[in-house]
N, C-alpha and C positions, 0 to 999 in steps of 0.2 A: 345666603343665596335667595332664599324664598321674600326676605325682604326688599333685596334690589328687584323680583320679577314682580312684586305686585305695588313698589315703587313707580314700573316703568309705565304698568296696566291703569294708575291711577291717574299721572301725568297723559296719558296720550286720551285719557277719556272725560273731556268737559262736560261738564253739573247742566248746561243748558241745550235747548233744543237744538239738533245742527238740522242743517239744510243739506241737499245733495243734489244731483241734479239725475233726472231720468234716465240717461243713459249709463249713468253707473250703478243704478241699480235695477234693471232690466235687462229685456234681450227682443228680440220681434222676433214672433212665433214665425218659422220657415225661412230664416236668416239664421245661417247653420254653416262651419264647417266638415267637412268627410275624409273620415281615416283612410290611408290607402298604404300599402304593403306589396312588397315584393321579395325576392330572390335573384340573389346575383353574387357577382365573385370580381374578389379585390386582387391585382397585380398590381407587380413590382415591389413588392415588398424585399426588406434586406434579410433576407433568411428566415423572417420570422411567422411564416404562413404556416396554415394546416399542415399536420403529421399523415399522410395519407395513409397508415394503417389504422388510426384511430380514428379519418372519417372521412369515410369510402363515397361516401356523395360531394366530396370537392373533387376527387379524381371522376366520377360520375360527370359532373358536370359541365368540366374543363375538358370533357370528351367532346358531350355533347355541343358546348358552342365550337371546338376545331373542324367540326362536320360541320357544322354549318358555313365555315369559313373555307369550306372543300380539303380541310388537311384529313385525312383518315389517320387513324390511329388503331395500330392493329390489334384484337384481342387480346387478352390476357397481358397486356403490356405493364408492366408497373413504374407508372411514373412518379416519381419522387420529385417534385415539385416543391420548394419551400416556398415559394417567394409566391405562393397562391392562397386566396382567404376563401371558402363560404360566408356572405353574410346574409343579414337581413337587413331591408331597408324600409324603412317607415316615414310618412312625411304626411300633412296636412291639407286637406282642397280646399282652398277658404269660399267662402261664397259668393258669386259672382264673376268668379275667375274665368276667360275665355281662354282657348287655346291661345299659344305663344306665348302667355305669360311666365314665369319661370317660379319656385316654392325649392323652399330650403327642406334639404333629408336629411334624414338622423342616419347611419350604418354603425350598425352589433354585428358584432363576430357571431359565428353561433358554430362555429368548431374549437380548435384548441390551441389557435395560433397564437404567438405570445404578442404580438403586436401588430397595428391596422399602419403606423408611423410611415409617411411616403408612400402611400397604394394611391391607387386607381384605381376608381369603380366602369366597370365597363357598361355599356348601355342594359341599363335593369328594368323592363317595364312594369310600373306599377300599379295594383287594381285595388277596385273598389269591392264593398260586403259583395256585391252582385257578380263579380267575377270581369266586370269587364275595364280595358284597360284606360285611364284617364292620364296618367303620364308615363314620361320615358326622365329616365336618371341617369346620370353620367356625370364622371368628372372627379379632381385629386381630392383626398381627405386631407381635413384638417382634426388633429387632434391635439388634444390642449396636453396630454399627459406626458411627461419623461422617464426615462430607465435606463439602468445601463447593469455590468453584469461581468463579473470576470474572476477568475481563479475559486469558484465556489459560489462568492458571494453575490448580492445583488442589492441595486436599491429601484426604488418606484417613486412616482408622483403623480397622485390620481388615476387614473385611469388610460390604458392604452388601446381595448379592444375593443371603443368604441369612437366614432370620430361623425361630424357632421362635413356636410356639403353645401356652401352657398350657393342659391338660386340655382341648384344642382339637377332639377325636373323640369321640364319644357313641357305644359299644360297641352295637352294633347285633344282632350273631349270636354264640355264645360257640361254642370250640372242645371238643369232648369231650377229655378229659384221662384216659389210662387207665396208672397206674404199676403197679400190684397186679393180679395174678393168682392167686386162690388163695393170697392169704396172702405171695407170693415177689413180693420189691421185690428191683429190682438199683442199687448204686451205680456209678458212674462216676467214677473218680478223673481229677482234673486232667490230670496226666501219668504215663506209663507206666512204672510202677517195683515188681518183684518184690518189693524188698525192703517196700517203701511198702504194698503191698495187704498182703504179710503181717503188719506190725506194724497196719493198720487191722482187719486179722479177731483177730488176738490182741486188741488191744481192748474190741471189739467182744464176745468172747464172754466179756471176762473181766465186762464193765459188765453186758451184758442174758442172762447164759447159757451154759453151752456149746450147740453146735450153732446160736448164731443166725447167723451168719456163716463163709462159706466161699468162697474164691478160683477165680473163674471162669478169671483169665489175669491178667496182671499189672498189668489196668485194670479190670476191671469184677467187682466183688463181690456175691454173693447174698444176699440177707436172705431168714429164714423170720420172718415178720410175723405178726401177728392174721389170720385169716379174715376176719375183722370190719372192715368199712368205715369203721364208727363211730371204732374203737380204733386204727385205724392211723395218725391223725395224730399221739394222742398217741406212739406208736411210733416214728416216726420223730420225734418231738421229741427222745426222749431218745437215737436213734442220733446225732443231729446235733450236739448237746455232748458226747460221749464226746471227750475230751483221748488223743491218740495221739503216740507218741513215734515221730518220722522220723530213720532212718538219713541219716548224710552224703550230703549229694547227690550226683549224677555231675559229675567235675572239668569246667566248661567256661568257653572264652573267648569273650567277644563283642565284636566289632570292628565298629564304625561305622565305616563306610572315607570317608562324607560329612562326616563330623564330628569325625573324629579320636578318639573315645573307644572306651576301650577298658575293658571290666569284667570281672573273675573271680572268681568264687566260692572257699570255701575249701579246696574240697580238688586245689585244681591245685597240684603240684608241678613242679618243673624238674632235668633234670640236671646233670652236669659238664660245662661247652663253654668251647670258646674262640669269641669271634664278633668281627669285624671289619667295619667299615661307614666310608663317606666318600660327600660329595655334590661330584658335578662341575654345574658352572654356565657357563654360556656368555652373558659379557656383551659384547654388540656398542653402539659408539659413532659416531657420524654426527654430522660437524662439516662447516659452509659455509665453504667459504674461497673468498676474491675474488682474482683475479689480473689486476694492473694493468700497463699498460705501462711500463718502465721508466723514458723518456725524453718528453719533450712531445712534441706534433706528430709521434711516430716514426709514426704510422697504427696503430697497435695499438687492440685494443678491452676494455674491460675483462670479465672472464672469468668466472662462479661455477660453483667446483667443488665436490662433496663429498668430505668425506672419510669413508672407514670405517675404524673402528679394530677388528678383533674380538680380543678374550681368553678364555680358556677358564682359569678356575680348578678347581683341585683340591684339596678340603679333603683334610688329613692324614687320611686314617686309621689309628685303633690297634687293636689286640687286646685285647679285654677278657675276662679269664677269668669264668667265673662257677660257682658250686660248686654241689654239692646243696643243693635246697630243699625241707623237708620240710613248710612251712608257711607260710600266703600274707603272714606278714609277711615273709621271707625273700625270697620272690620280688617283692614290694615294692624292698629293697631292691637284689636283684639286679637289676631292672632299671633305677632312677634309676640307679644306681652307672653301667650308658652312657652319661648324659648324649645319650640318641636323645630327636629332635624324636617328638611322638606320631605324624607321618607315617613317618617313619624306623624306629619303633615294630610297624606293622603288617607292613612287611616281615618285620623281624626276627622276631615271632614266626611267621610262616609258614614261615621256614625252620629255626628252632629245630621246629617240627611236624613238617618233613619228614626232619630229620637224625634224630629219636628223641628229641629233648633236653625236650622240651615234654609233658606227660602230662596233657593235654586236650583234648576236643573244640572245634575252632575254627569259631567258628559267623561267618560274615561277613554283614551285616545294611546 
């Protein structure tokens, strides 16, 4: 296992410099999309809505919209409603978006309905951190999962008590969007890297200029733009495709400690170590034995006793040298050359980290 995953990490990552272009590895500061959230309830369901004694806020609720639609519904009424959901709705404001435009929601159950399967979400408004509302949602769920159910048993397939809604919100308020001040657009790189911003401004002034680019810190880059509001998009079109050559990356490892996988990038190297490992296991055995009386008629009674057997193995352990590794095929094969399980695996590299012998950051995940 651990061979085919750092088989895969070695083939997908080429010995020489790559190129990439701006846009995939940045963002323009205040070019942002905003979380928005709501509350609303799903109809027509086949039976398979909210238990309204286990959650008193969807008969709560399905109160309150009938009043608003002039039905009254008398106190203390207990309505057993299956084919009704509590959900929540969550969906994305991308930026730039004007009223009219429409944005796909996600809908969660958040009572204990066994299934979202054929509902409709009724008009749900949805707000922003500020509390006020930027869309309205409506419209049938699709839900990718199946179930079915009968004489006891049941079976499933992924998930049912959640489903999405295409183009399901109708953009109601638009957020002002402010990137440019005076001409100065600031980029944002991915991730934080000295060398990374400098080869994005050498780029940068070689494609549009000198002076159009200059290094705020080791993530966020300054542009001198157009004045002109007009002219700045084409502006930043053409920062966006400037092709920039990235210096090797920082050596690191990342360990799944759930999953056993382990991935490194190319520039981890290893040193000269000796490392030794073995797994002790503790198997215990419980056998019934009966004990009869020897002779007839002696008055004895027959007996069940258990028995336990315990054993405690110790696999051998060896020493396995392993030499300098200047390159991630080498440490490829310095590390199959152990023959460690990929559990086995994790240890060992935490303590090759902690001896000196390991020259990357271990990132456990």
């Amino acid at each position: 296992m651990f061979g085919a995953v750092l088989g895969v990490a070695c083939l997908a990552l080429p010995t020489v410099v790559h190129a990439e272009r701006v846009k995939d590895m940045s963002t323009i500061q205040g070019v942002r999309a905003n979380q928005l959230i709501g509350y609303g309830l799903v109809v027509g369901l086949d039976g398979s809505g909210d238990q309204v004694r286990q959650t008193p806020f969807t008969q709560q609720s399905l109160t309150n919209m009938l009043s608003q639609l002039g039905v009254t519904v008398p106190q203390g009424t207990n309505m057993q409603v299956k084919n009704v959901a509590a959900v929540i709705v969550t969906a994305r404001l991308p930026a730039f978006s004007q009223p009219g435009q429409t944005v796909d929601v996600v809908v969660s159950s958040m009572g204990n309905a066994k299934s979202l399967r054929g509902g409709t979400l009724l008009m749900t408004p949805l707000k922003g951190a500020n509390g006020q509302v930027y869309a309205m949602a409506q419209g049938n769920l699709l839900v990718g999962g199946a179930g079915a159910q009968a004489g006891g048993s049941s079976v499933q397939v992924n998930q049912l008590n959640g489903g999405i809604i295409t183009n399901g919100a109708i953009i109601e308020r638009s957020v002002p969007t402010t990137f440019a001040r005076n001409g100065q657009i600031r980029l944002e790189l991915n991730t934080t890297d000295f060398g990374v911003a400098e080869n994005v401004v050498a780029a940068l002034n070689r494609a549009l200029g000198p002076g159009t680019a200059r290094a705020v810190d080791g993530r966020v880059i300054q542009l001198r733009g157009p004045p002109d509001a007009a002219s700045q998009t084409a502006f930043l079109s053409r920062v966006e495709n400037v092709q920039v050559s990235l210096p090797a990356a920082r050596a690191k490892v990342i360990i799944n400690a759930r999953t056993g996988t382990v991935v490194m990038n190319r520039t981890v190297t290893i040193d000269e170590a000796a490392i030794t490992y073995g797994n002790l296991s503790v198997v215990i055995n419980q056998q019934t034995q009966v004990s009869q009386p020897t002779a007839p008629f002696a008055g004895g009674q027959t007996v069940v006793t258990p028995s336990t057997q315990i054993e405690m193995r110790s696999d051998q352990g060896s020493i396995k040298r392993m030499r300098t590794s200047a390159n991630l095929a080498d440490v490829v094969k310095a590390l199959n050359a152990l023959g460690a399980t990929p559990q086995d695996l994790l240890s060992i590299l935490q303590a090759m980290k902690s001896a000196g012998a390991l020259h990357a950051d271990l990132e456990i995940i």
